[in-house]
N, CA, C and O atoms as CSV, one atom per row, in Angstrom:
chain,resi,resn,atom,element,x,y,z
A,1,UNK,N,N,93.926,152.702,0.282
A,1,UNK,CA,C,94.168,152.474,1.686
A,1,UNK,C,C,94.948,153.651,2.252
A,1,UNK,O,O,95.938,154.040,1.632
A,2,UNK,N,N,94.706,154.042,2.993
A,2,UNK,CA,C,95.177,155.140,4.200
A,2,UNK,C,C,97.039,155.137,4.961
A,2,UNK,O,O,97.486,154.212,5.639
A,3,UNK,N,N,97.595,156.063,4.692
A,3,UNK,CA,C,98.614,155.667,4.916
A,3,UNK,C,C,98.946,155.066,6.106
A,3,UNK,O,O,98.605,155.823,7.015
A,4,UNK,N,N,99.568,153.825,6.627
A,4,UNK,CA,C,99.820,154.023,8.155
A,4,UNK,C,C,101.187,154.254,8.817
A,4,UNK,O,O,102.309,154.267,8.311
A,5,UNK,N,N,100.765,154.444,10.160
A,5,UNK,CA,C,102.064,155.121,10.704
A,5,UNK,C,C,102.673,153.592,10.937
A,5,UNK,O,O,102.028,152.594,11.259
A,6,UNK,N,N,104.092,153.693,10.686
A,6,UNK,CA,C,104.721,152.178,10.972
A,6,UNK,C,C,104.644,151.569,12.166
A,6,UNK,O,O,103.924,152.187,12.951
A,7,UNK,N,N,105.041,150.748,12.523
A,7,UNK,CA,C,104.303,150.016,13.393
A,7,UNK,C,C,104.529,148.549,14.118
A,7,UNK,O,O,105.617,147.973,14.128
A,8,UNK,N,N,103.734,148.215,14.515
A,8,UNK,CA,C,104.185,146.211,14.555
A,8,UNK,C,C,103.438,145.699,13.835
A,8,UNK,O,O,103.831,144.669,13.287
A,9,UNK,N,N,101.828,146.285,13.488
A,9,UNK,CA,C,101.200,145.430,12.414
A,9,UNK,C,C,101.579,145.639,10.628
A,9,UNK,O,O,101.395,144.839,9.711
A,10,UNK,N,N,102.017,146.680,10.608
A,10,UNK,CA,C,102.443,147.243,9.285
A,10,UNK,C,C,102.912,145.195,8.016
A,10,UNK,O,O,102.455,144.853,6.925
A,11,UNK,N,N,104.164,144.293,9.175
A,11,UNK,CA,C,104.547,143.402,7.985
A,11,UNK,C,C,103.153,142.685,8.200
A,11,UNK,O,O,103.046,141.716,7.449
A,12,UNK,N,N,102.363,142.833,8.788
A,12,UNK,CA,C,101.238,141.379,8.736
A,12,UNK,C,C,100.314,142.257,7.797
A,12,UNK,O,O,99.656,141.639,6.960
A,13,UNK,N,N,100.217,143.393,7.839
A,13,UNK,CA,C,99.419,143.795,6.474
A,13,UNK,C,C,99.860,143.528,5.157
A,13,UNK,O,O,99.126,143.241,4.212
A,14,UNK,N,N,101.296,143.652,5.133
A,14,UNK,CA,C,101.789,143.288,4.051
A,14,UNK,C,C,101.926,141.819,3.654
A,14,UNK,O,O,102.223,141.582,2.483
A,15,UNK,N,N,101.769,140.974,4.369
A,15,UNK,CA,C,101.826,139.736,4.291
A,15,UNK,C,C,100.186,139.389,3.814
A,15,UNK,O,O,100.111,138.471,2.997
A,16,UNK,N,N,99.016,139.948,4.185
A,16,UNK,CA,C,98.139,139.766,4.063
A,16,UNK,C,C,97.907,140.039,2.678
A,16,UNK,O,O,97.254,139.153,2.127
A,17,UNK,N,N,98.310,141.190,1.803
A,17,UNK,CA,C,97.898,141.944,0.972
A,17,UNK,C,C,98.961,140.804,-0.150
A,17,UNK,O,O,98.661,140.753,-1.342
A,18,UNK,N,N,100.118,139.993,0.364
A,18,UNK,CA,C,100.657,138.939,-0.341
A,18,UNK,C,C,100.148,138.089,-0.757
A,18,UNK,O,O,100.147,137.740,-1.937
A,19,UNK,N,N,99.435,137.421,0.443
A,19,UNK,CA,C,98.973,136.258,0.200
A,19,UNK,C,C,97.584,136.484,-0.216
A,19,UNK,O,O,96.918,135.488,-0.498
A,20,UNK,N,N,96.922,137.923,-0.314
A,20,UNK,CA,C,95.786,137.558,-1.164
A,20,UNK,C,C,96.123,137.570,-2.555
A,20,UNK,O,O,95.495,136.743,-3.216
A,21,UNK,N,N,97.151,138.463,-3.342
A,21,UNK,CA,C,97.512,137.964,-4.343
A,21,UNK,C,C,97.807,137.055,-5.296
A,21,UNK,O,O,97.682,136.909,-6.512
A,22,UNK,N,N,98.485,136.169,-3.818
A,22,UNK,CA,C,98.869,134.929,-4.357
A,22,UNK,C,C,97.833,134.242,-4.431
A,22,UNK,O,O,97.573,134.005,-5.611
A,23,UNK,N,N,97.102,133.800,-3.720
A,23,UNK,CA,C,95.619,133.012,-3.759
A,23,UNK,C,C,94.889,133.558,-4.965
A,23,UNK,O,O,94.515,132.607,-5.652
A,24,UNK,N,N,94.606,134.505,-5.393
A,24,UNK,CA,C,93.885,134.829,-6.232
A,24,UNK,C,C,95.151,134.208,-7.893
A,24,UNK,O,O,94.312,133.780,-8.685
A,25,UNK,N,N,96.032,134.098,-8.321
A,25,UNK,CA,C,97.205,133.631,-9.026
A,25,UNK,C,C,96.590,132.053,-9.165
A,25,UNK,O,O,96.177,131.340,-10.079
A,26,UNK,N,N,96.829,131.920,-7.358
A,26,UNK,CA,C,96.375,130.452,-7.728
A,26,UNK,C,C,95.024,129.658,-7.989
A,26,UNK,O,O,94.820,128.445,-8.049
A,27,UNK,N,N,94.287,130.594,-8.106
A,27,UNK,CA,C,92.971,130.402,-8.295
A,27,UNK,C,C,92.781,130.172,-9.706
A,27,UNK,O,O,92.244,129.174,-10.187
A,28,UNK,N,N,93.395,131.452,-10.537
A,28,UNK,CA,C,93.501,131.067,-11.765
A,28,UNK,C,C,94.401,130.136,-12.328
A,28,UNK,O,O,94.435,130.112,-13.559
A,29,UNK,N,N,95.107,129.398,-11.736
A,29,UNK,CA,C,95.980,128.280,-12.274
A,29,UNK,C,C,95.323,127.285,-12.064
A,29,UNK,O,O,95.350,126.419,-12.939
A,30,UNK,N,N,94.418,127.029,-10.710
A,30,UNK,CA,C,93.895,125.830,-10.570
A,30,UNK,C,C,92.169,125.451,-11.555
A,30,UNK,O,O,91.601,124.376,-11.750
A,31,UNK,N,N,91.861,126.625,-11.900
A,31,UNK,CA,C,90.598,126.704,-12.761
A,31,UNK,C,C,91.073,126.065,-14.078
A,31,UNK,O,O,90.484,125.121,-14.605
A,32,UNK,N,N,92.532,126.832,-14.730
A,32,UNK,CA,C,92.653,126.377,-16.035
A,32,UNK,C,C,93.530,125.197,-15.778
A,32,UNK,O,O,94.476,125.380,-16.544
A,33,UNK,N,N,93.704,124.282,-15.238
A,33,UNK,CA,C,94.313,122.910,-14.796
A,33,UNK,C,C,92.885,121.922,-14.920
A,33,UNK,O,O,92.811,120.908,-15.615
A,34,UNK,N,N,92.062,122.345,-14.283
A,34,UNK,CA,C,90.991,121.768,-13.904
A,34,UNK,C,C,90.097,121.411,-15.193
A,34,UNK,O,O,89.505,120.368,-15.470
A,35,UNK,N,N,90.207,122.731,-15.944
A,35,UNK,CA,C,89.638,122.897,-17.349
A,35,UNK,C,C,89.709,122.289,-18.298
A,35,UNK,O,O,88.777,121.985,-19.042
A,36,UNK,N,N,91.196,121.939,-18.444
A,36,UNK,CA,C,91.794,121.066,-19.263
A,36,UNK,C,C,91.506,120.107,-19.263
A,36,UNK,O,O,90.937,119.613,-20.236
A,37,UNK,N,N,91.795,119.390,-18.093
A,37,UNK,CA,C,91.103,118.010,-17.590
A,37,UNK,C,C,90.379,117.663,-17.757
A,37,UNK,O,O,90.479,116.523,-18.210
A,38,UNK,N,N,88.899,118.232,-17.585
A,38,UNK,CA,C,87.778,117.901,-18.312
A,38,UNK,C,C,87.864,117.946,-19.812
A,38,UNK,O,O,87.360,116.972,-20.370
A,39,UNK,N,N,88.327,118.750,-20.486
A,39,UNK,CA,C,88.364,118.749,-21.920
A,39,UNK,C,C,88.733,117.269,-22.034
A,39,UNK,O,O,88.054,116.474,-22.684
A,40,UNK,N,N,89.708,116.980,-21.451
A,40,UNK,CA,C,90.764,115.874,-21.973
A,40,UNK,C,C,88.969,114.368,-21.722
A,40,UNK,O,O,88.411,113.661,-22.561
A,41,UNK,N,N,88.814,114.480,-20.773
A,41,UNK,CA,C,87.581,113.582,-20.155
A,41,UNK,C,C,86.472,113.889,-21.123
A,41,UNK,O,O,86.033,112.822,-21.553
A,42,UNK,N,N,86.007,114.658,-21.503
A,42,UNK,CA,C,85.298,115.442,-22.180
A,42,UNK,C,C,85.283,114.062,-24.261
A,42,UNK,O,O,84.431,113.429,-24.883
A,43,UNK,N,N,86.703,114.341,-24.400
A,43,UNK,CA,C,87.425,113.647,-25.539
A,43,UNK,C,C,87.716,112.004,-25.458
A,43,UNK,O,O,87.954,111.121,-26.282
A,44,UNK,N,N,87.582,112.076,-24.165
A,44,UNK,CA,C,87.947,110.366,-24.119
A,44,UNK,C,C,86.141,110.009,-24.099
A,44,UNK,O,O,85.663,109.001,-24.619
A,45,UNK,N,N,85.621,110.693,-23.640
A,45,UNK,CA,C,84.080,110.110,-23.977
A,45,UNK,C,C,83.349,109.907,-25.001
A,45,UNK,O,O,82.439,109.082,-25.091
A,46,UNK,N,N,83.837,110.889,-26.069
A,46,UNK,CA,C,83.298,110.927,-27.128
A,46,UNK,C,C,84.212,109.553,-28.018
A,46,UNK,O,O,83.888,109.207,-29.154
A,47,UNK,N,N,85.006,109.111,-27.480
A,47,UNK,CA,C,85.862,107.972,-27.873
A,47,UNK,C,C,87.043,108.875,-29.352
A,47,UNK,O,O,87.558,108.302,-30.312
A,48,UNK,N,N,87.116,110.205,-29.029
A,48,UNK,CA,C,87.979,110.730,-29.587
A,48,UNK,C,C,89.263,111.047,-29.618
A,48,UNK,O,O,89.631,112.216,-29.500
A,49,UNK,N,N,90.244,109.859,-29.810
A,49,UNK,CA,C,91.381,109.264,-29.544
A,49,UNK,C,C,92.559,110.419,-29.642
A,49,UNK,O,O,93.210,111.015,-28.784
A,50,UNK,N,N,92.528,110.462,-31.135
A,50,UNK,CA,C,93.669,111.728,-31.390
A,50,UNK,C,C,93.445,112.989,-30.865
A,50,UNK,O,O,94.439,113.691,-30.685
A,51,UNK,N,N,91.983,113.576,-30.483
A,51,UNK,CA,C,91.821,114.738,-30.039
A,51,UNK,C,C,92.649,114.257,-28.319
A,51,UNK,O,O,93.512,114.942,-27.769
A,52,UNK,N,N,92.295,113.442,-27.983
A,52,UNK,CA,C,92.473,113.290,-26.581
A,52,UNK,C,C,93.993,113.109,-26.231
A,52,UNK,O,O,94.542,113.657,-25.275
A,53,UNK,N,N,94.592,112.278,-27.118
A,53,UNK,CA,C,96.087,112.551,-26.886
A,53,UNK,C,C,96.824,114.057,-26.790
A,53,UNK,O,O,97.696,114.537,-26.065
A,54,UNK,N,N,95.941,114.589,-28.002
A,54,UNK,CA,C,96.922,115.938,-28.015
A,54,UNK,C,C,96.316,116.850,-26.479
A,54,UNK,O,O,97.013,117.374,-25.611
A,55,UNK,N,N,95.067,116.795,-26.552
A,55,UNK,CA,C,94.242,117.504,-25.214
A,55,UNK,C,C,95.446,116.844,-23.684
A,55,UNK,O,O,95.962,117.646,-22.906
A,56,UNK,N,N,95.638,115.461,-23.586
A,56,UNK,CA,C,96.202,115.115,-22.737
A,56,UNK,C,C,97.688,115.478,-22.790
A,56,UNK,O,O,98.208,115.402,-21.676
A,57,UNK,N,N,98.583,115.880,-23.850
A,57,UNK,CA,C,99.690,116.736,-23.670
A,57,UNK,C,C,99.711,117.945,-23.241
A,57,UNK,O,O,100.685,118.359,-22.614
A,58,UNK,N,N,98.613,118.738,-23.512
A,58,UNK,CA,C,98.935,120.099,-22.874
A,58,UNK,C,C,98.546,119.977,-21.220
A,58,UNK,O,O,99.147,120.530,-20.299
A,59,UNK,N,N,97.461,119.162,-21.132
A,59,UNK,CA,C,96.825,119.157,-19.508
A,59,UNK,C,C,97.859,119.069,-19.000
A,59,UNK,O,O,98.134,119.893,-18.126
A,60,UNK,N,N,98.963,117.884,-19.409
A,60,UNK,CA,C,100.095,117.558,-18.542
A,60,UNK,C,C,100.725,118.351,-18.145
A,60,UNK,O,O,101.254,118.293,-17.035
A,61,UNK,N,N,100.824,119.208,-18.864
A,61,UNK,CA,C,102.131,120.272,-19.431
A,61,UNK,C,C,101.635,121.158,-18.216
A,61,UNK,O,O,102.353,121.344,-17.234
A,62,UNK,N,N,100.598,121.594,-18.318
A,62,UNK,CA,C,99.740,122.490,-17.369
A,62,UNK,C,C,99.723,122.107,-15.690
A,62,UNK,O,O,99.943,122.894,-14.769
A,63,UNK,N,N,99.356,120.493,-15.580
A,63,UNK,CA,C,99.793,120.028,-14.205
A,63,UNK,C,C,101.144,120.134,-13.740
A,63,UNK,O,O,101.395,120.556,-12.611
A,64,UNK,N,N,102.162,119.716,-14.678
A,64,UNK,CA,C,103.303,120.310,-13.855
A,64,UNK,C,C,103.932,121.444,-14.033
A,64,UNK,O,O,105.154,121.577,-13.967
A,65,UNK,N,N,103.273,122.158,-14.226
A,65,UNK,CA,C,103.644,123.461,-14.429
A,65,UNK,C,C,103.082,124.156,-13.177
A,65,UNK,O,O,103.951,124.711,-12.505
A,66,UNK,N,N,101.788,124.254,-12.702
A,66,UNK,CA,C,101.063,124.222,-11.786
A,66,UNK,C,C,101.900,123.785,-10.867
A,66,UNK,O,O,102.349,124.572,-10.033
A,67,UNK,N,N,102.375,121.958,-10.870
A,67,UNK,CA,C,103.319,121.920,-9.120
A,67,UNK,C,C,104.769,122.404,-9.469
A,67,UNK,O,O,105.574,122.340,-8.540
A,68,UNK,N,N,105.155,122.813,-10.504
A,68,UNK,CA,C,106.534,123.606,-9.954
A,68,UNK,C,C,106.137,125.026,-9.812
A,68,UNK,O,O,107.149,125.583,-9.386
A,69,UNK,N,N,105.077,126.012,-9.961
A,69,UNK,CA,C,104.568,127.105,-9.203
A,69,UNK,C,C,104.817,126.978,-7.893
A,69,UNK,O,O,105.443,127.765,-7.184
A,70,UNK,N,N,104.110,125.566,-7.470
A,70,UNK,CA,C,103.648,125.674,-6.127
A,70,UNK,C,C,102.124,125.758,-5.760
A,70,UNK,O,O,101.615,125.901,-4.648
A,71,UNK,N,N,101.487,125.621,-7.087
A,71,UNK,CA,C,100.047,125.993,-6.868
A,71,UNK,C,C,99.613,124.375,-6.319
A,71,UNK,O,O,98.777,124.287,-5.419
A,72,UNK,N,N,100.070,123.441,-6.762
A,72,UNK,CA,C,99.684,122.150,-6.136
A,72,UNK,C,C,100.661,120.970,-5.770
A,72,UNK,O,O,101.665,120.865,-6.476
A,73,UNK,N,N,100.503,120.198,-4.887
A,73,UNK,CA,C,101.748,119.480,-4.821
A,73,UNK,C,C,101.978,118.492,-6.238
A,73,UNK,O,O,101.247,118.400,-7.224
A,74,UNK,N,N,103.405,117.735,-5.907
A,74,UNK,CA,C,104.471,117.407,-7.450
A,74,UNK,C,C,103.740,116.121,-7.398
A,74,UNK,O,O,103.868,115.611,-8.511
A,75,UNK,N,N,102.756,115.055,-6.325
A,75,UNK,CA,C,102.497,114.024,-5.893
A,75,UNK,C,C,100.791,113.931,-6.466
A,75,UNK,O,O,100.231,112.846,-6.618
A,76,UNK,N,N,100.215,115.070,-6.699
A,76,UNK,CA,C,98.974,115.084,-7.024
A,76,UNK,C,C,98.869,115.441,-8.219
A,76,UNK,O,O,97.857,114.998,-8.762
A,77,UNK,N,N,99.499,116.053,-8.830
A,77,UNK,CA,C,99.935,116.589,-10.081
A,77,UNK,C,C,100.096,114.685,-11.075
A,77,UNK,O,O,99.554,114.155,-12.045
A,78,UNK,N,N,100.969,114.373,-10.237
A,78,UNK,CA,C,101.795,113.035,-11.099
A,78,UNK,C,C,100.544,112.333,-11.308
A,78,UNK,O,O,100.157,112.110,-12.455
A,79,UNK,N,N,99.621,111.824,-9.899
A,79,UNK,CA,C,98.290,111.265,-9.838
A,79,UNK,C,C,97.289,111.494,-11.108
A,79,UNK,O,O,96.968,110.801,-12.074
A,80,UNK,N,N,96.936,112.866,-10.620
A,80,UNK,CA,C,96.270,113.487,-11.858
A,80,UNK,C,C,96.227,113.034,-13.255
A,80,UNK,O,O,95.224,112.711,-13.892
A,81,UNK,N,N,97.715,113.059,-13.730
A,81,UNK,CA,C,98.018,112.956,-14.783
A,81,UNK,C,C,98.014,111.545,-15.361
A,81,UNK,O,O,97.686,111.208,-16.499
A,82,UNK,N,N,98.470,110.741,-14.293
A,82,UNK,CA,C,98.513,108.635,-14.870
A,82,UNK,C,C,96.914,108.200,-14.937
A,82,UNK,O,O,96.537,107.315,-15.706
A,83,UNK,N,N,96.073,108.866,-14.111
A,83,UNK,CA,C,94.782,108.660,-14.092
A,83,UNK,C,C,94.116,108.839,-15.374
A,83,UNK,O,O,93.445,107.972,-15.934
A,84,UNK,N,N,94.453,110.592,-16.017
A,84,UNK,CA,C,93.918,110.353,-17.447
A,84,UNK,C,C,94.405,109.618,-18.687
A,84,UNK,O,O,93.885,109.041,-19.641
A,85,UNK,N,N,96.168,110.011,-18.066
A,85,UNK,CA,C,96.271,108.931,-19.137
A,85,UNK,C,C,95.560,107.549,-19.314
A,85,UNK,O,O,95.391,107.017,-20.411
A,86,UNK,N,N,95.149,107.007,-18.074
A,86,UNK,CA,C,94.929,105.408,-17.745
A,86,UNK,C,C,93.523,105.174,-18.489
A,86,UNK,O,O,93.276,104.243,-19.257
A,87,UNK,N,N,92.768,106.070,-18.157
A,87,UNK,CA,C,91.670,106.452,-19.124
A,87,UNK,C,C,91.752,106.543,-20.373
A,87,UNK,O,O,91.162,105.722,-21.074
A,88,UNK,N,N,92.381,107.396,-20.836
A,88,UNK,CA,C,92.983,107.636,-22.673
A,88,UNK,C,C,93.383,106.148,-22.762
A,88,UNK,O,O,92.650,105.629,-23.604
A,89,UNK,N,N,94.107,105.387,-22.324
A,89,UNK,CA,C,94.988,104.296,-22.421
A,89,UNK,C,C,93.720,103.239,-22.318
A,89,UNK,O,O,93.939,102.504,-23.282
A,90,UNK,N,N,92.682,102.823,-21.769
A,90,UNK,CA,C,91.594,102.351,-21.636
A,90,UNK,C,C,90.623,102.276,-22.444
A,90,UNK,O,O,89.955,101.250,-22.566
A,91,UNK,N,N,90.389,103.478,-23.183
A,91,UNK,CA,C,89.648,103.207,-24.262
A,91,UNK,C,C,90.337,103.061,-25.735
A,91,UNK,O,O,90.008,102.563,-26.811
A,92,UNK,N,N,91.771,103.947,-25.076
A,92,UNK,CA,C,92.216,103.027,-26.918
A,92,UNK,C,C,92.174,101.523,-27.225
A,92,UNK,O,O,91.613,100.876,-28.108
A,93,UNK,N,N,93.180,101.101,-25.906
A,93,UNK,CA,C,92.624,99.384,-25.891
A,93,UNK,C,C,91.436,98.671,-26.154
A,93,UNK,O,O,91.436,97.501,-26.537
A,94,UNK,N,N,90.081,99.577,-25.892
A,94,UNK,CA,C,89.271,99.160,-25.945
A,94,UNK,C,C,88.864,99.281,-27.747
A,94,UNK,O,O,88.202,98.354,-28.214
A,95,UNK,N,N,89.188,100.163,-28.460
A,95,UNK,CA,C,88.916,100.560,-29.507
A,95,UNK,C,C,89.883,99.670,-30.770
A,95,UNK,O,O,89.651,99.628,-31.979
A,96,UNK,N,N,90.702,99.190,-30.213
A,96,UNK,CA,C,91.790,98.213,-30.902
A,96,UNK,C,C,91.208,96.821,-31.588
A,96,UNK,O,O,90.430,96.194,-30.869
A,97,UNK,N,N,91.352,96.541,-32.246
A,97,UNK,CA,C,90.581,95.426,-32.688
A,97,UNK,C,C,91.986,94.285,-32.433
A,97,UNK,O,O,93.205,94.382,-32.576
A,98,UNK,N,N,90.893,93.035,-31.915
A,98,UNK,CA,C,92.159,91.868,-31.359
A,98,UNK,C,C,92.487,90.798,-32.258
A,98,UNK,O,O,93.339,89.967,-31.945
């Protein structure tokens, strides 16, 4: 980029050239969040219990890690996370003999 002479637009370039950074950061946080998740879904289908517990510790780990970035809120993150568990938690019950 071309040097420019300073200016009034000079901080909105810089703000621009921020926030594409950041978007692109959070792009890759929200892909490997997303990723996980399915793995974890992925494991509860196959009715693969122990894989899925351990798969569902790191996802977690990863969702809130993700909302204390800032890449997603602390409220969707929490969601996220009781949902698979509720799932994992659903088919173990189901797999339990009564």
């Amino acid at each position: 980029m071309a040097k420019l002479k300073t200016g009034r637009h000079t901080g909105a370039i810089k703000a621009w050239r921020q926030s594409e950074k950041r978007a692109s950061r959070n792009r890759g946080v929200r892909i490997e969040i997303r990723t996980a998740a399915k793995e974890v879904l992925t494991a509860i289908e196959k009715k693969d219990i122990p894989q899925g517990q351990k798969l569902l510790a790191g996802s977690a780990s990863l969702w809130d890690k993700a909302a204390k970035k800032g890449v997603i809120h602390w409220k969707t993150a929490a969601r996220k996370k009781a949902r698979l568990a509720k799932r994992l938690n659903s088919v173990l019950a189901a797999s339990q003999p009564k």
